[in-house]
ROSE-4610 file (N, C-alpha, C; in Angstrom, 1 decimal, always signed):
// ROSE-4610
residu = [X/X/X/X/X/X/X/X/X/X/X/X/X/X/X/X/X/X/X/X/X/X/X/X/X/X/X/X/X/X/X/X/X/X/X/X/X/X/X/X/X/X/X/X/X/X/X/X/X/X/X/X/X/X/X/X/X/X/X/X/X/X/X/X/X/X/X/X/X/X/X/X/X/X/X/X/X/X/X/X/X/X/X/X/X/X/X/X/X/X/X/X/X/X/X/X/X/X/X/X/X/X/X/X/X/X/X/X/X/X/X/X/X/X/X/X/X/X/X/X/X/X/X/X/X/X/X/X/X/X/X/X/X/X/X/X/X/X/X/X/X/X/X/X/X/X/X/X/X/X/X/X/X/X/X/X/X/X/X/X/X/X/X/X/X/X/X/X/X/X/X/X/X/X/X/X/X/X/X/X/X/X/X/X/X/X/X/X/X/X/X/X/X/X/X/X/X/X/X/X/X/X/X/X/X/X/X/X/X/X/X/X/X/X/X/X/X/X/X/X/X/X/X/X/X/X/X/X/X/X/X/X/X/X/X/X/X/X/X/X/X/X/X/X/X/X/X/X/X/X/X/X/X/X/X/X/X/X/X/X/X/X/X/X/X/X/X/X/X/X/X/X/X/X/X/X/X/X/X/X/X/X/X/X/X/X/X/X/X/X/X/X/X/X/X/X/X/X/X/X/X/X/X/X/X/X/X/X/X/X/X/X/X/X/X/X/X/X/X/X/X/X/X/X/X/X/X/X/X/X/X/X/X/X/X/X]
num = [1/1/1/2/2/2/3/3/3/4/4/4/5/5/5/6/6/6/7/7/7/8/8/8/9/9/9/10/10/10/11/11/11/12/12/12/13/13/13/14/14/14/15/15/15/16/16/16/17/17/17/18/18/18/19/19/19/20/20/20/21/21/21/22/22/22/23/23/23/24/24/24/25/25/25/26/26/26/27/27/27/28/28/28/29/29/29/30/30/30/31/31/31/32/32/32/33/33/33/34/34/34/35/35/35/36/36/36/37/37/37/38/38/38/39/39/39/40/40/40/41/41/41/42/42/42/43/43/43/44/44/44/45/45/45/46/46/46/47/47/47/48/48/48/49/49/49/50/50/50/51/51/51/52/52/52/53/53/53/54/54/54/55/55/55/56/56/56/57/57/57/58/58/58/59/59/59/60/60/60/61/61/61/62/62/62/63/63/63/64/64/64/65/65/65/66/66/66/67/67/67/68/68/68/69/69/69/70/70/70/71/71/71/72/72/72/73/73/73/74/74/74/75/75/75/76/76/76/77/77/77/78/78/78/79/79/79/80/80/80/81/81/81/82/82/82/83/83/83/84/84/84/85/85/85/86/86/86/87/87/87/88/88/88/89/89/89/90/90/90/91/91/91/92/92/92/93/93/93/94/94/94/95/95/95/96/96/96/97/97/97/98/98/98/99/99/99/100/100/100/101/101/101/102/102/102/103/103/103/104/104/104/105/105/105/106/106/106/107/107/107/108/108/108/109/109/109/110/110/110/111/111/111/112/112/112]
x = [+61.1/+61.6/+62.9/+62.9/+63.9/+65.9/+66.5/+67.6/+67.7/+67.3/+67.3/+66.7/+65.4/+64.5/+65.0/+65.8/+66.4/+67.5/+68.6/+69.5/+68.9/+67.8/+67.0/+66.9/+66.6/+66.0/+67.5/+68.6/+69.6/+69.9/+70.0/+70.3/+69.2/+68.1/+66.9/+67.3/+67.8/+68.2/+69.4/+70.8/+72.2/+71.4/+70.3/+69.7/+68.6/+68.8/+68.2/+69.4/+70.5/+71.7/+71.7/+71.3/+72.1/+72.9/+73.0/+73.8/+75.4/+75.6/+76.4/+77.3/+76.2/+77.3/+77.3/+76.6/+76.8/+78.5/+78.5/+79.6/+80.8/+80.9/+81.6/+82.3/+81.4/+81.7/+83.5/+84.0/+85.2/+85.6/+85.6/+86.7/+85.8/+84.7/+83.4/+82.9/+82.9/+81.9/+80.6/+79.8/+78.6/+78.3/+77.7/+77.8/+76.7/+76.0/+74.7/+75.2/+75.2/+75.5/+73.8/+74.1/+72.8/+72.5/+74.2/+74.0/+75.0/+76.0/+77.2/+77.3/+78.3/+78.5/+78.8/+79.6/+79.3/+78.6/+77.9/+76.9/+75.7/+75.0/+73.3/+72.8/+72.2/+71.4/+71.7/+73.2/+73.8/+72.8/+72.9/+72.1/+72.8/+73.9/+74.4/+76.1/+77.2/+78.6/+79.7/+80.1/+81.5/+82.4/+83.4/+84.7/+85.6/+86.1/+87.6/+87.6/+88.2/+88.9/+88.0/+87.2/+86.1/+87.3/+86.5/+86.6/+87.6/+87.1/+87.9/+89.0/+89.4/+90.5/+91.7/+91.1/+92.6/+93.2/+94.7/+95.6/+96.7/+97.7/+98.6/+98.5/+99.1/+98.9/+98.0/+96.7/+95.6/+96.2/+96.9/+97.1/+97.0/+96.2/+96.4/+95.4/+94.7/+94.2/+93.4/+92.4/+91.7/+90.6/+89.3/+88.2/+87.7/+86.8/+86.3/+85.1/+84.3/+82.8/+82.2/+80.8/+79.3/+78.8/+78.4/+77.7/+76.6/+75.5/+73.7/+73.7/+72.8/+72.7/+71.1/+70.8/+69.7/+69.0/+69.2/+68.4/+68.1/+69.1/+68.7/+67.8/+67.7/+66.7/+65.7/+65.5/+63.7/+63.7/+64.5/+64.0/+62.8/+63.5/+62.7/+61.9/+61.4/+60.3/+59.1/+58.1/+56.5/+56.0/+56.3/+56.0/+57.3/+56.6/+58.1/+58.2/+57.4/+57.8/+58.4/+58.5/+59.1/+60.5/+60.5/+62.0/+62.4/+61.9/+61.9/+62.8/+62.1/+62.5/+63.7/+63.7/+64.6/+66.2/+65.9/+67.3/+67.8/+66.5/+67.1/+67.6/+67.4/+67.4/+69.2/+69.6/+71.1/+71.6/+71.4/+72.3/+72.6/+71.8/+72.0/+72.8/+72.8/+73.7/+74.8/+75.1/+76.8/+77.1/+76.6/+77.3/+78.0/+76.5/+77.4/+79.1/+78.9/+80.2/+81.3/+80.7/+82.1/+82.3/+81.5/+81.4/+81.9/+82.5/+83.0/+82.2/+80.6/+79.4/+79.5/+79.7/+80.1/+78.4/+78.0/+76.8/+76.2/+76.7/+76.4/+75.7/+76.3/+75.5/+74.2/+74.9/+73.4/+72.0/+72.3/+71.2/+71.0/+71.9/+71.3/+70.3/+70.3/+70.1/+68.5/+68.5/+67.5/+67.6/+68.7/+69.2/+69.8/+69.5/+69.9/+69.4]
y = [+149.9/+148.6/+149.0/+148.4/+148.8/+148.0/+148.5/+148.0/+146.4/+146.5/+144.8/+143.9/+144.2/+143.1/+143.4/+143.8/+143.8/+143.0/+143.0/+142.1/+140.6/+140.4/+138.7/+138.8/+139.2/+139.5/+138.6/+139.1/+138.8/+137.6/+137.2/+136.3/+135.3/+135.2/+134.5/+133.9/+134.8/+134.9/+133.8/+134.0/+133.2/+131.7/+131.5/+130.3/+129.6/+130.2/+129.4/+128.9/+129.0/+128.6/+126.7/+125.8/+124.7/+124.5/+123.5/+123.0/+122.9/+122.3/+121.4/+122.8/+123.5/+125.4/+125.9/+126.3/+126.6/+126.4/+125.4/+124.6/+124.9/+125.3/+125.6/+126.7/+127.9/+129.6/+129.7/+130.2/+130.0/+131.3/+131.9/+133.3/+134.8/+134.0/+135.8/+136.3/+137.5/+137.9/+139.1/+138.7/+139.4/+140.5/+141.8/+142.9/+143.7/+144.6/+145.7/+146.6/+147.8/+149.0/+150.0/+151.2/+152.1/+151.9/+152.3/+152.3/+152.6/+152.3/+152.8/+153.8/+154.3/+156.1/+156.7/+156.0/+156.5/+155.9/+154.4/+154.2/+154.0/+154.7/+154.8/+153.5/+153.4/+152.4/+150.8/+150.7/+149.6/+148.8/+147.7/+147.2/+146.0/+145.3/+144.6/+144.9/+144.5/+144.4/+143.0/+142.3/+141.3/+141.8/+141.6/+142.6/+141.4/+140.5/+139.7/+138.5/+137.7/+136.6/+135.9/+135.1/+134.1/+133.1/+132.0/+130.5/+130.3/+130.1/+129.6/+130.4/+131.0/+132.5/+132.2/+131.7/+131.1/+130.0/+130.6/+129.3/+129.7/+129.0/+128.6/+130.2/+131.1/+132.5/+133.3/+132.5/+133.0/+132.8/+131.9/+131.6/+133.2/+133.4/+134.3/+135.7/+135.6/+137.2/+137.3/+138.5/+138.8/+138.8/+138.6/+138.0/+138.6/+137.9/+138.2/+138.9/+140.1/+140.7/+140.9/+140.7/+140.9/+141.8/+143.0/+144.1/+144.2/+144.1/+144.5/+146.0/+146.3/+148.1/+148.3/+148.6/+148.1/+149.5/+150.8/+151.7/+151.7/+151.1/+151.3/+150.1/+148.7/+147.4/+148.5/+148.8/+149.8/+150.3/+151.3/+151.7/+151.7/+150.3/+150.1/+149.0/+149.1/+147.8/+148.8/+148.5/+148.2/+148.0/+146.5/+145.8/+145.3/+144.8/+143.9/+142.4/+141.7/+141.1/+141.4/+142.5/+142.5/+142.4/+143.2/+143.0/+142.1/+140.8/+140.1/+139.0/+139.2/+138.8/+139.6/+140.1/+140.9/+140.8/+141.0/+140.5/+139.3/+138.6/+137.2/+136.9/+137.8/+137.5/+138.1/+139.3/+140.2/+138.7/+138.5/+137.8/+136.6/+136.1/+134.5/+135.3/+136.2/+137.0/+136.9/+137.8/+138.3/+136.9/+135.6/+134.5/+134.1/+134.3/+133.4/+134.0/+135.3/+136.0/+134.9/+134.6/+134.4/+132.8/+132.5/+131.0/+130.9/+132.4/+132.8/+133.1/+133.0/+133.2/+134.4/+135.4/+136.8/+137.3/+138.0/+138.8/+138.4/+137.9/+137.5/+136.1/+135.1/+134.0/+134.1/+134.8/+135.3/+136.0/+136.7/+137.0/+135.2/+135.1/+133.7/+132.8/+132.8/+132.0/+133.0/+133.8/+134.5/+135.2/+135.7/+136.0/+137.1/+138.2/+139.3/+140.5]
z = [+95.9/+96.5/+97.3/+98.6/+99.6/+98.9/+99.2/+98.9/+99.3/+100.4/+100.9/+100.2/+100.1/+99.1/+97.7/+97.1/+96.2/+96.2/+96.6/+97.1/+97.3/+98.2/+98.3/+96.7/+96.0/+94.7/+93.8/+93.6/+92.9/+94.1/+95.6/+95.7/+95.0/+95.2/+94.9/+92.8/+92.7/+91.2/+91.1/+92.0/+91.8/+92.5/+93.2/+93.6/+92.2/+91.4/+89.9/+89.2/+89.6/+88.6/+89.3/+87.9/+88.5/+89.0/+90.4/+91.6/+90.8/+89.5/+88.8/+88.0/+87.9/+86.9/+88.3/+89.1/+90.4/+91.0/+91.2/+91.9/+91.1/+89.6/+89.0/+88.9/+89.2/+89.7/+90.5/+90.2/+91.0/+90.9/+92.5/+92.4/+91.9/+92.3/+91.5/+93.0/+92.9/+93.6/+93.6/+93.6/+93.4/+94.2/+93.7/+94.1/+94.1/+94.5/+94.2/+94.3/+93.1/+93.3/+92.9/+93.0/+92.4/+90.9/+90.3/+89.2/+88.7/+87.1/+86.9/+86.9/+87.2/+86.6/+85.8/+84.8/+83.2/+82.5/+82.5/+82.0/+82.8/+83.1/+84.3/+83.7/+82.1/+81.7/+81.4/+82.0/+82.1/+83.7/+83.0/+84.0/+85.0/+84.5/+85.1/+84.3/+84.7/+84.6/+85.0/+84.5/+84.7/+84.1/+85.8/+85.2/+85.9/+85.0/+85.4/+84.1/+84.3/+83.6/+83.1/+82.3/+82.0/+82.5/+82.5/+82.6/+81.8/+80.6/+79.2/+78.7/+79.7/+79.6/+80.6/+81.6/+82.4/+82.2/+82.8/+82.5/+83.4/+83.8/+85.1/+85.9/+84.6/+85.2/+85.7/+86.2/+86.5/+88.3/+88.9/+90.4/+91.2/+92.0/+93.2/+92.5/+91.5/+91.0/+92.0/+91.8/+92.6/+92.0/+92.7/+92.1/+91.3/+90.5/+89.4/+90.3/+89.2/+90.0/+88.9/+89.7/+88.8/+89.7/+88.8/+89.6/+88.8/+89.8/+89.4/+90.0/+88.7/+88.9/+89.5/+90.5/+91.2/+90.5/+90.3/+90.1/+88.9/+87.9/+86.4/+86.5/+87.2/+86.5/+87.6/+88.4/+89.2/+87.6/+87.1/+86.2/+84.6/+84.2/+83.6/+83.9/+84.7/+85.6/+86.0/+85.8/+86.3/+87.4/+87.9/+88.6/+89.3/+90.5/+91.5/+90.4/+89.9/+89.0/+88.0/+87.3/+86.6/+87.1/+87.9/+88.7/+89.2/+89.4/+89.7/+88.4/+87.5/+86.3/+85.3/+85.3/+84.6/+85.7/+87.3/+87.9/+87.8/+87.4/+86.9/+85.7/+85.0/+83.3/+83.4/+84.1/+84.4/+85.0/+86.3/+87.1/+86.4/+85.0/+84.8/+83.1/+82.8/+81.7/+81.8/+83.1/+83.5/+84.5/+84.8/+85.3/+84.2/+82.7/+81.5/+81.0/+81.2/+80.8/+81.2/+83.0/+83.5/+82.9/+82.1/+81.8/+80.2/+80.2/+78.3/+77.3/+77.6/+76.4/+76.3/+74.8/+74.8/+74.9/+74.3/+74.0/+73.1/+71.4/+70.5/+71.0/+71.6/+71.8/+72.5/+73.5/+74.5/+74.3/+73.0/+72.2/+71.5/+70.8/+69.9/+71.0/+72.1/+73.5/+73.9/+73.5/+74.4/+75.5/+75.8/+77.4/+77.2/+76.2/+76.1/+77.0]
């Protein structure tokens, strides 16, 4: 799968997030890398402040980011569906982070 159609892939993905949590995102930005470099089989990453974590002292940080690891999800995928699904399963994960849901819930949720 070309880099590009991968990328439509995680946008196509942040365009399933309702208009209403959508609109709510503040200060993220979304990113495609190959893959971490100390962890390869990490598949996606949120690296800044959740939601429910800021307060006055949050004015002026620099944005929060979600990084999809494009070579580790090719990896364990089959099919372009499956990649299809699984970018969506990362991208709607590491949104929740920034929405404060740790890992524990997101398994209780199904979204592990």
């Amino acid at each position: 799968m070309s880099p590009q159609r991968f990328e439509e892939l995680v946008s196509d993905a942040l365009d399933l997030i309702p208009a209403e949590l959508a609109a709510a995102i503040d200060n993220v930005v979304v990113l495609v890398e190959a893959n971490h470099p100390e962890e390869p089989e990490l598949l996606g990453l949120y690296e800044g402040i959740a939601l429910t974590e800021r307060d006055s002292a949050y004015a002026g940080a620099l944005p929060d980011t979600i990084t999809i690891y494009r070579d580790s999800l090719l990896e364990i995928c089959d099919t372009e569906a499956d990649v299809v699904e699984e970018v969506a399963i990362t991208v709607i994960h590491e949104i929740a982070h920034h929405f404060g849901i740790d890992d524990e819930r997101l398994h209780e949720l199904g979204w592990a």
